[in-house]
C-alpha positions in Angstrom: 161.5 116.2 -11.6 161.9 120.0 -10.8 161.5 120.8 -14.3 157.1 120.1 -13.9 154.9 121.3 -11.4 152.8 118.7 -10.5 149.2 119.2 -10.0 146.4 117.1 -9.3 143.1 117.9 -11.0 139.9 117.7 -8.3 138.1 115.7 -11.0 140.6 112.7 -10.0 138.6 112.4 -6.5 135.6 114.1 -7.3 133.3 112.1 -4.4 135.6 114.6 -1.8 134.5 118.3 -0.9 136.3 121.0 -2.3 137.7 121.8 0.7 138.9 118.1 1.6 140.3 118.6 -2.0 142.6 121.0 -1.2 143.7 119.6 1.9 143.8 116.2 0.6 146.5 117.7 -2.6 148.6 119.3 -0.2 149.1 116.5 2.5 150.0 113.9 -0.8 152.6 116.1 -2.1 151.0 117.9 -4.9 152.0 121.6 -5.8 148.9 122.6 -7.1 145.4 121.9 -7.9 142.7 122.3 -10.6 139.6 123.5 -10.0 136.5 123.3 -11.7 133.9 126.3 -11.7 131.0 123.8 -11.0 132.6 123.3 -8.3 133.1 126.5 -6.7 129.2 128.0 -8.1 128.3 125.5 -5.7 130.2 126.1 -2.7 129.4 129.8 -3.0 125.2 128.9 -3.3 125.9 126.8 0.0 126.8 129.9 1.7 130.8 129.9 1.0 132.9 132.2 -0.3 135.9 132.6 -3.2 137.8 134.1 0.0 137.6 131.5 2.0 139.0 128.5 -1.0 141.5 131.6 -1.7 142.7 131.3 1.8 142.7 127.4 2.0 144.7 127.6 -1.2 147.4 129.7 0.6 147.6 127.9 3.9 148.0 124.6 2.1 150.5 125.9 -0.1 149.0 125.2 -3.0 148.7 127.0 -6.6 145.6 126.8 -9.1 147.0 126.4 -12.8 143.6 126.3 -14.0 139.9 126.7 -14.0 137.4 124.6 -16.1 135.5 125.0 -18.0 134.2 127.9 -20.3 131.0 126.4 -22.3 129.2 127.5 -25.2 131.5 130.2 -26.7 132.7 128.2 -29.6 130.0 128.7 -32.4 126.9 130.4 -30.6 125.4 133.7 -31.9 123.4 136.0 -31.3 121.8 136.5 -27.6 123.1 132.7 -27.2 126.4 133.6 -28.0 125.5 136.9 -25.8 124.6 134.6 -22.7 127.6 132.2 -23.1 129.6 135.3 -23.2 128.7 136.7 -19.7 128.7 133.0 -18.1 132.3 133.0 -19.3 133.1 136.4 -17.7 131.6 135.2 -14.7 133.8 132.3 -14.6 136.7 134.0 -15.5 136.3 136.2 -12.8 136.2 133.1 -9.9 139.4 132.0 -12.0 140.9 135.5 -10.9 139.7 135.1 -7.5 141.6 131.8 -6.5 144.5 133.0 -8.3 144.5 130.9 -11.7 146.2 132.3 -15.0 144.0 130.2 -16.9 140.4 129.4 -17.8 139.6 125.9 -20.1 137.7 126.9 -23.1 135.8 123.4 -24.3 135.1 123.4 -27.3 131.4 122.1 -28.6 130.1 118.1 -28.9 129.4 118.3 -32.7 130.7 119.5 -35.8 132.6 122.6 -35.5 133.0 125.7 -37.6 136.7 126.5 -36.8 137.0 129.9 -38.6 134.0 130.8 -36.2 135.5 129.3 -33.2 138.6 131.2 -34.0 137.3 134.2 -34.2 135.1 133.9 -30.4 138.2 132.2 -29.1 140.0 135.6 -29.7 136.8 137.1 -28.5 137.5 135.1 -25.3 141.1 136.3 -25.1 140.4 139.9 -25.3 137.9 139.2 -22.4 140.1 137.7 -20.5 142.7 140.5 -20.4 140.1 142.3 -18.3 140.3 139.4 -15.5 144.3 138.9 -15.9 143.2 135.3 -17.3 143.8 133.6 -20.4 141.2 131.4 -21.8 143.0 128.6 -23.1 141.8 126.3 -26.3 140.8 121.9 -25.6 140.4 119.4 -27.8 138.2 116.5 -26.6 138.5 113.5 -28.3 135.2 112.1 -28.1 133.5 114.9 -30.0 133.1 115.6 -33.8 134.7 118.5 -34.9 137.9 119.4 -32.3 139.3 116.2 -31.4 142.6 116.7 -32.2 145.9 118.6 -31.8 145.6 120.1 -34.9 142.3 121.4 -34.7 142.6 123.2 -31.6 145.9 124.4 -33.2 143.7 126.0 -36.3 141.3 128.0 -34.1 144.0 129.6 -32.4 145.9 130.3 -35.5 142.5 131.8 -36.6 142.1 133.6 -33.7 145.9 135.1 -33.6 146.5 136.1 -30.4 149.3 136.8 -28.3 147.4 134.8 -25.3 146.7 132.2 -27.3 147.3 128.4 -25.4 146.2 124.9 -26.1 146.2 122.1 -23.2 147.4 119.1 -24.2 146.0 115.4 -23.0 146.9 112.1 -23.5 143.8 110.6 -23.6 142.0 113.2 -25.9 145.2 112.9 -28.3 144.8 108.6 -28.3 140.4 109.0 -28.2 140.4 111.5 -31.4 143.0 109.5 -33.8 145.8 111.4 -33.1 149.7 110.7 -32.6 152.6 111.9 -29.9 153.8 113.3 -32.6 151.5 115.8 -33.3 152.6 117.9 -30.1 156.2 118.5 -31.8 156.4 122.1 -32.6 154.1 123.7 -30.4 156.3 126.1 -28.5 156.7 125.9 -24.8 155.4 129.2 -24.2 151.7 127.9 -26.0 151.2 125.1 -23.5 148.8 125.9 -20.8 148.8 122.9 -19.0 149.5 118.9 -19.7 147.1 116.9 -18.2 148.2 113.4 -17.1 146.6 110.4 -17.9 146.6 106.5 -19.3 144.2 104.7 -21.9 143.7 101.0 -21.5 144.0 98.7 -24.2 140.0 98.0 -24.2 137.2 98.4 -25.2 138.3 100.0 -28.3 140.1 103.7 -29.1 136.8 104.9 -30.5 134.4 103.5 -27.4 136.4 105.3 -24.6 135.2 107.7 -22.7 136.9 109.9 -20.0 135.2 107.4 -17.8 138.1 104.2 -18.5 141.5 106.9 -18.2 143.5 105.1 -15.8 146.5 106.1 -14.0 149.8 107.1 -15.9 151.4 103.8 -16.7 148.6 101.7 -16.3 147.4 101.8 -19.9 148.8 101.4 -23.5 150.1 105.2 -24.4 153.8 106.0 -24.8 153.7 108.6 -21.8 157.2 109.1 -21.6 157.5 110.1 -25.4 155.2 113.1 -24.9 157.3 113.8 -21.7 160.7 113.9 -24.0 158.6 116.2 -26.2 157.9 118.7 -23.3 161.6 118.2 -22.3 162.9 119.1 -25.8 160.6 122.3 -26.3 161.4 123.5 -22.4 157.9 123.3 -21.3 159.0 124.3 -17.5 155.0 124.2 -16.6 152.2 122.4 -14.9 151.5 118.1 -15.5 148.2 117.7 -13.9 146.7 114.3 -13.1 143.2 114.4 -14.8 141.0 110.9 -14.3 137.3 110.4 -14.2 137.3 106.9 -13.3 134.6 106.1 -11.1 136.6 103.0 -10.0 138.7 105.1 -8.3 136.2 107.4 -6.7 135.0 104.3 -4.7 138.2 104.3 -3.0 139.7 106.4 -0.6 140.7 109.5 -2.0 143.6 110.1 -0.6 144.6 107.1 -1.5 144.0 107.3 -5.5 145.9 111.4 -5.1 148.6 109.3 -3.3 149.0 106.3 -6.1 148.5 109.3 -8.7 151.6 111.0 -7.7 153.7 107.9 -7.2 152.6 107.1 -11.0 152.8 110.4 -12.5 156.5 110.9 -11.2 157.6 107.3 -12.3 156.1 107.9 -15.6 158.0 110.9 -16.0 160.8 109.6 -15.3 160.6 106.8 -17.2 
């Protein structure tokens, strides 16, 4: 177990506060949290500070792996592209302030150009040096053009980068067509984070939406395949427990952090 760090992603109990978040992550047993910059634009317009999550981060012991979600950068132009471009630094720059080496870039909903998207992820990358955070390239698999390991994989072979990462996803691997097998050969050091998840075995692969993940082990994907994969290329980094389910907001949410651990360590495990 000491080879993951194991996060839980504030998406999973998304009816809590930000700050019952945190505390809620650290009383379960979690090492870290991911944060979402929704999130924290809105507790700074209720009068809150970046400080003051900074400082609940630290007293709770607690890392951030991630921030999400950059929007709009993929294949914009002109004063679009402009206006995506400072939104991202903005966003990057809350990243820095709670301490995460890494921003989610999303990519778009429809078809993508991946030469373009390639060339404003490196974009991204050089604007992230200035912040000491490193964009790192999603696939979703519920949208048209990067749904898949492999696309992801082409813009940041496009946009050759030293910084370059992609974060990997159960779900979004099962939801766009892929296979487990499609991780082999990315190198350790190009994994920003693995989010943790389950797919049921209805309604059907191309129906599913982030709305029916379930917990690790609860659903139909070979979980621990993709953890012998990580194993094998020495990924030593963050598995983060990423559900939208709003099942499981209903309930209490320590609760569903506390069943997500017990799940996420016995499906690594095996």
């Amino acid at each position: 177990m000491s080879q993951f760090t194991l996060a839980l992603n504030a998406s999973t109990i998304r009816p809590a506060g930000l700050m019952d978040k945190i505390r809620i992550a650290s009383e379960t047993g979690y090492e870290a949290i991911e944060l979402w910059n929704d999130e924290l634009i809105a507790y700074e317009q209720a009068g809150g500070t970046l400080a003051e999550v900074k400082r609940a981060l630290d007293d709770h012991g607690l890392s951030v792996p991630t921030v999400i979600a950059l929007h709009g950068w993929f294949d914009t132009t002109g004063a679009e592209h402009q206006q995506a471009i400072e939104e991202a630094k903005r966003r990057m720059a809350q990243a820095a302030a709670v301490g995460a080496p890494y921003s989610i870039a999303s990519p778009p909903r429809g078809v993508a150009d991946l030469q373009l998207g390639g060339r404003h992820y490196r974009e991204l990358l050089e604007l992230g040096g200035e912040f000491g955070v490193k964009p790192a390239m999603e696939f979703l698999g519920f949208v048209a053009g990067v749904n898949q390991v492999r696309h992801a994989w082409e813009v940041i072979t496009v946009a050759d980068h030293p910084d370059s990462t992609i974060v990997l996803d159960p779900f979004h691997i099962f939801r766009g067509g892929g296979a487990t097998d499609d991780m082999r050969g990315i190198p350790a050091s190009k994994i920003a984070v693995f989010h943790f998840n389950d797919a049921p075995a209805s309604p059907p692969r191309e129906q599913q939406t982030d709305a029916d993940r379930v917990y690790p082990g609860d659903g139909i994907l070979d979980l621990r395949q993709m953890i012998s994969i990580l194993e094998e290329v020495g990924y030593h980094g963050v598995i983060s427990l990423e559900l939208f389910n709003p099942n499981y907001w209903k309930e209490d949410p320590r609760e569903v952090a506390r069943i997500g651990l017990e799940k996420m360590k016995a499906a690594i495990e095996g």
